[in-house]
C-alpha positions in Angstrom: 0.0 0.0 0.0 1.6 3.3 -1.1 1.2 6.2 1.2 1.1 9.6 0.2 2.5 12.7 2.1 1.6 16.0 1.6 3.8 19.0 0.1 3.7 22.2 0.5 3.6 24.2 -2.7 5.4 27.3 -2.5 6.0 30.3 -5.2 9.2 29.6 -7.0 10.9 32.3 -9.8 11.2 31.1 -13.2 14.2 28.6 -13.3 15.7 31.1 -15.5 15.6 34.1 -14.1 18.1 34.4 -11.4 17.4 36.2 -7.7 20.4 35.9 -5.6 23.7 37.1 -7.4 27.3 36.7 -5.7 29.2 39.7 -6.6 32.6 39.6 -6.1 34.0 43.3 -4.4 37.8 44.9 -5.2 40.3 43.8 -2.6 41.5 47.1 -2.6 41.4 49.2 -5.9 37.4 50.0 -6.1 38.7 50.4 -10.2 39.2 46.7 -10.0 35.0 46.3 -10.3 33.8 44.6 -13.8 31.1 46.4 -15.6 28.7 43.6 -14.9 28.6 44.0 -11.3 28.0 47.3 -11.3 24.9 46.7 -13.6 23.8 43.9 -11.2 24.0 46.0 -8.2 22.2 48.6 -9.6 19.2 46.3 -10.9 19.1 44.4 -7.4 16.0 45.3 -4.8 18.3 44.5 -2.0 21.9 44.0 -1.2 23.5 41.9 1.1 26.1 43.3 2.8 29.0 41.8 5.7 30.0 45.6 6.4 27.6 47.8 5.3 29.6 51.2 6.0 32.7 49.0 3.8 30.4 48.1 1.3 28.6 51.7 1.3 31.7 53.5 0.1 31.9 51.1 -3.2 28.5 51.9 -3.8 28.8 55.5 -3.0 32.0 55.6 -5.8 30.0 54.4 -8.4 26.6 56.3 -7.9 24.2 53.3 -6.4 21.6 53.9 -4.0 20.0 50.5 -3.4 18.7 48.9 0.6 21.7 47.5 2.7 21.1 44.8 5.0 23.8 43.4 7.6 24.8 39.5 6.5 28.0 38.4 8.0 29.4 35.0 10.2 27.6 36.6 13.4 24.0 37.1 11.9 24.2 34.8 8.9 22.6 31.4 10.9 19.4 33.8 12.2 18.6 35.4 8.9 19.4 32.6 6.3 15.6 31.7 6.2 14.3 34.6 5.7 16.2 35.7 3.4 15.1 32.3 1.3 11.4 33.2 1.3 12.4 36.4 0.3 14.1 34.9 -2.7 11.2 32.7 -2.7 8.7 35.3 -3.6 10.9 36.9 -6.7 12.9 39.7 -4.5 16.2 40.0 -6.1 19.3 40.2 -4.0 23.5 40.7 -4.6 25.7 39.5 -1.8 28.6 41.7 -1.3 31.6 40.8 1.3 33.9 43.3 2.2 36.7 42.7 -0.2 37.0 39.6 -2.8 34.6 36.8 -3.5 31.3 35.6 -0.8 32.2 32.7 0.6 36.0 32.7 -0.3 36.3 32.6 3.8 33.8 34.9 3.8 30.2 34.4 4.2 27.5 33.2 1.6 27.9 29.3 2.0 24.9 29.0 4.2 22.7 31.3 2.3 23.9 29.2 -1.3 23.5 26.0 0.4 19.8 26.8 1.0 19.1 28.4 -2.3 20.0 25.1 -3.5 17.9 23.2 -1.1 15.0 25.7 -2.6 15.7 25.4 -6.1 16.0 29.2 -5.9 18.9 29.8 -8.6 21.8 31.6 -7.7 24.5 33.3 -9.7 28.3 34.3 -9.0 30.0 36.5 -11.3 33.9 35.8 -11.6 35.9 38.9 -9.6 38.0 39.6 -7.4 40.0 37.1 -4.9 43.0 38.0 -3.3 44.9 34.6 -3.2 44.6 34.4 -6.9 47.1 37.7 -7.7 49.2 36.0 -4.9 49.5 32.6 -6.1 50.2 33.7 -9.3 53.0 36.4 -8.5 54.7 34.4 -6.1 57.0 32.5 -8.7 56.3 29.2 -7.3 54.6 26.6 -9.2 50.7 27.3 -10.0 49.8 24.3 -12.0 48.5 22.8 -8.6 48.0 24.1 -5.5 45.8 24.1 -2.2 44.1 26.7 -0.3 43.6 26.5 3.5 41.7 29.9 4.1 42.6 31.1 7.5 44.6 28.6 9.3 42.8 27.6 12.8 44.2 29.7 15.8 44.4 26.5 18.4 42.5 23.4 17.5 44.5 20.9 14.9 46.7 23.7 14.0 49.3 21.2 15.1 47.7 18.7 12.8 47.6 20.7 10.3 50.8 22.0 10.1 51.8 18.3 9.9 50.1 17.5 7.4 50.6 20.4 5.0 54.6 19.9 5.7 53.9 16.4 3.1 51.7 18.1 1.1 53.6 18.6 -2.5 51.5 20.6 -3.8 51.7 24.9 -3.3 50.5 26.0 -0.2 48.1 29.3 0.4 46.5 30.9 2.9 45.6 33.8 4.7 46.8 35.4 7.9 46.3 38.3 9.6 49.3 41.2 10.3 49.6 40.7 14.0 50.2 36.4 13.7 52.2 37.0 10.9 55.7 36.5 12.0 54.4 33.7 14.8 52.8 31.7 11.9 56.1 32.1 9.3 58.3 30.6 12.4 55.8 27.9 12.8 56.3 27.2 9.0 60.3 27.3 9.7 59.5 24.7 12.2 57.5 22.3 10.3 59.1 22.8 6.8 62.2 24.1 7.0 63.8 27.2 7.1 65.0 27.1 3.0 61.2 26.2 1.8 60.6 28.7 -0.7 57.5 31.3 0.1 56.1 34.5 -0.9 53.8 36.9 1.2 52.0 40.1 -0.6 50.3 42.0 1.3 47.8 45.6 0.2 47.5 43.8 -3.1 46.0 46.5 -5.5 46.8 49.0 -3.0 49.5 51.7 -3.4 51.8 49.9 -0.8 51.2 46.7 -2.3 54.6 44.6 -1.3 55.8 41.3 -2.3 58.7 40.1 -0.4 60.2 36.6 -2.1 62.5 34.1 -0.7 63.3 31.4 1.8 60.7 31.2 4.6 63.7 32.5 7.3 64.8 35.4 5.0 60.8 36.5 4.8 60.7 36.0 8.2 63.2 38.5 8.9 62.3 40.9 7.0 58.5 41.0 8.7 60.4 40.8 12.0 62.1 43.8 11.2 59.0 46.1 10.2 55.4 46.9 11.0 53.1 44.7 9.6 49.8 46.2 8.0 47.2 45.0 5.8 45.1 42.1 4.5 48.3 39.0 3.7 48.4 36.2 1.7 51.1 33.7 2.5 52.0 31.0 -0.3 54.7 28.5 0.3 56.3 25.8 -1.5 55.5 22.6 -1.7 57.3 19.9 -0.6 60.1 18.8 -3.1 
């Protein structure tokens, strides 16, 4: 005997017509914008912001005047939802993170993971990322490589750090300016002091800086300074 179960049956957009777009934001030079996402933020009814004073001064720049809401890692579980039966009902929305791609250790997995759920469709426009520029001008190998995001401050960082000093491949991640020198002697430890690394830092900025070389010579040299700005840290992979 078959038994049925009711369904709810819920107002979905047009499978083609897109409602939630992930718009990638510059890292640093607000020139660094594509055309498209500027049309896209200017067609939204609503954007999706994690800072929304950041995110007002690349809107200001380019003349858009369009609803900020607040979505970022301390509001994102609460609001998810609702922002779905928004979608839900044909409200269309960008989501904007303060610099780079959404969800490139940013937020926007939890909101994509239930537009999926939905059926709602969802849209990312290729932009900005800032371990892309980095991998790319460091000199080491780019063919393959693996990105860790932000390392974790205590829990397996031990592990990790283990683990990544077998891995062959190219090694990126972020890091912040104050754990910057702790994290390149914790590479020293693990991987040796004549592992090959770069770390650029204000990418697209006018003190942009990429200092080259073994992990002990960059090491110095951010010993020897004041560190400032968002940092990307890529690392040679075991020979």
């Amino acid at each position: 005997m078959e038994t049925s179960y009711a369904t709810e049956v819920r107002p979905v957009p047009p499978e083609n017509e897109t409602v939630l777009f992930i718009v990638p934001s510059p890292i640093g030079n607000l020139g660094d914008i594509s055309f498209r996402a500027i049309e896209v933020l200017k067609k939204v009814d609503l954007i999706l912001a994690e800072d929304t004073r950041t995110s007002s001064v690349l809107l200001n720049h380019y003349h858009i005047q369009k609803p900020l809401t607040p979505y970022h890692q301390h509001n994102e579980h609460k609001v998810v939802h609702h922002l779905a039966e928004q979608l839900l009902q044909g409200k269309k929305m960008a989501l904007l993170t303060d610099a780079g791609t959404p969800g490139i250790s940013d937020p926007a997995f939890l909101l994509i993971r239930e537009c999926v759920r939905q059926h709602i469709k969802v849209e990312c426009l290729p932009g900005a990322t800032a371990f892309v520029p980095a991998l790319v001008n460091s000199g080491l190998p780019i063919n393959r490589f693996c990105f860790e995001g932000f390392l974790p401050l205590k829990k397996g960082r031990q592990t990790l750090f283990r683990k990544l000093a077998e891995e062959e491949r190219t090694i990126v991640f972020y890091e912040s300016p104050l754990r910057l020198v702790k994290t390149l002697e914790e590479c020293i430890t693990y991987f040796g002091a004549e592992r090959q690394c770069c770390v650029s830092r204000e990418l697209t900025k006018k003190f942009e800086e990429n200092k080259r070389g073994s992990l002990r010579e960059v090491c110095e040299h951010f010993k020897a300074k004041s560190v400032k700005g968002e940092i990307v840290v890529v690392v040679q992979g075991k020979e």
